[in-house]
C-alpha positions in Angstrom: -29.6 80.9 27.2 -30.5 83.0 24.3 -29.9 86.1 25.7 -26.4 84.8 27.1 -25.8 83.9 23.7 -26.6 87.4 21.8 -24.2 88.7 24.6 -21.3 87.1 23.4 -22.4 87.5 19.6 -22.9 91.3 20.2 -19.2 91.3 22.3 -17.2 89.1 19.0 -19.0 91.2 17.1 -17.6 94.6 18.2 -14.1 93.0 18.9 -14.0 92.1 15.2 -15.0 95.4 14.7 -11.9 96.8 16.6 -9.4 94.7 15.7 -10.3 94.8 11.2 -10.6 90.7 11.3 -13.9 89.2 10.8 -15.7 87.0 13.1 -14.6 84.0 11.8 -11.0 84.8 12.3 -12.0 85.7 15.6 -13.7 82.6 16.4 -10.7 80.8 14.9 -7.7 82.5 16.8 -10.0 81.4 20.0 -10.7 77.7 18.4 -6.6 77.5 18.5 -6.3 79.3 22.3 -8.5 76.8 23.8 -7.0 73.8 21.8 -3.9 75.3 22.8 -4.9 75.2 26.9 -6.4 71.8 26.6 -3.4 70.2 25.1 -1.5 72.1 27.8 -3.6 70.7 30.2 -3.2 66.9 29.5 0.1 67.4 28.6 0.9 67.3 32.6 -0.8 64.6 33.0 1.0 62.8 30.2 4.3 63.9 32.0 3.2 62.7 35.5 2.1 59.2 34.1 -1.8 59.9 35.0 -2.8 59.9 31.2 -1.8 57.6 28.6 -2.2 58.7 24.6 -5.2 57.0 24.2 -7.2 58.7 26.6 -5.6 62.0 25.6 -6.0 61.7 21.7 -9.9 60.6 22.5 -10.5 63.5 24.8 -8.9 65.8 22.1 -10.6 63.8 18.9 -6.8 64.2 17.0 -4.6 61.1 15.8 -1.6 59.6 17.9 0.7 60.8 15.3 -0.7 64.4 15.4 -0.1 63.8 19.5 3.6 63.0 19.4 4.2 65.8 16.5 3.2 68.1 19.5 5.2 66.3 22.1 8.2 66.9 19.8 7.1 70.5 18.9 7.1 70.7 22.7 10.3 68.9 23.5 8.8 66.1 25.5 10.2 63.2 25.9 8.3 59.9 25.1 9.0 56.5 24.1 9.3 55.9 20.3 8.3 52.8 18.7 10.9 51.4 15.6 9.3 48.8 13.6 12.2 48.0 11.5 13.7 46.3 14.4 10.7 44.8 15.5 10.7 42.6 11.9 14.6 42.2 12.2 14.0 40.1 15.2 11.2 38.3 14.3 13.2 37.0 11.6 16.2 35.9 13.4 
């Protein structure tokens, strides 16, 4: 394990090197990739009716409202909640 682990230290390392960003902004830009495939990933799921929100904000630990932000950003279509009506016909 450890000597897996000073492999890819010793590899981020030099590609930080390479590229003038430090290893944090390494380890960022590849923090955002695999976000990036994840969400992509349950995404079809969502769109084939195998996942619902809940499951998918869980398995990503983000909000609901940071979930449809990115169904919007993605131009998904998905069932939107008004809760202004909701009290209008309570009241009626």
């Amino acid at each position: 394990m450890k000597t897996n682990l000073t492999n890819v230290k010793s590899v981020l390392e030099s590609y930080a090197s390479d590229s003038n960003l430090t290893e944090t902004e390494v380890l960022d830009k590849l923090k955002d990739y695999y976000f990036n495939k994840e969400v992509s990933k349950n995404l079809k799921l969502y769109k084939k009716g195998k996942k619902k929100v809940s499951d998918i904000t869980k398995d990503l630990k983000i909000s609901p409202r940071k979930f449809y932000a990115i169904l919007e950003s993605k131009n998904v279509t998905h069932k939107k909640y008004n809760k202004n009506n909701e009290k209008v016909n309570q009241d009626n």
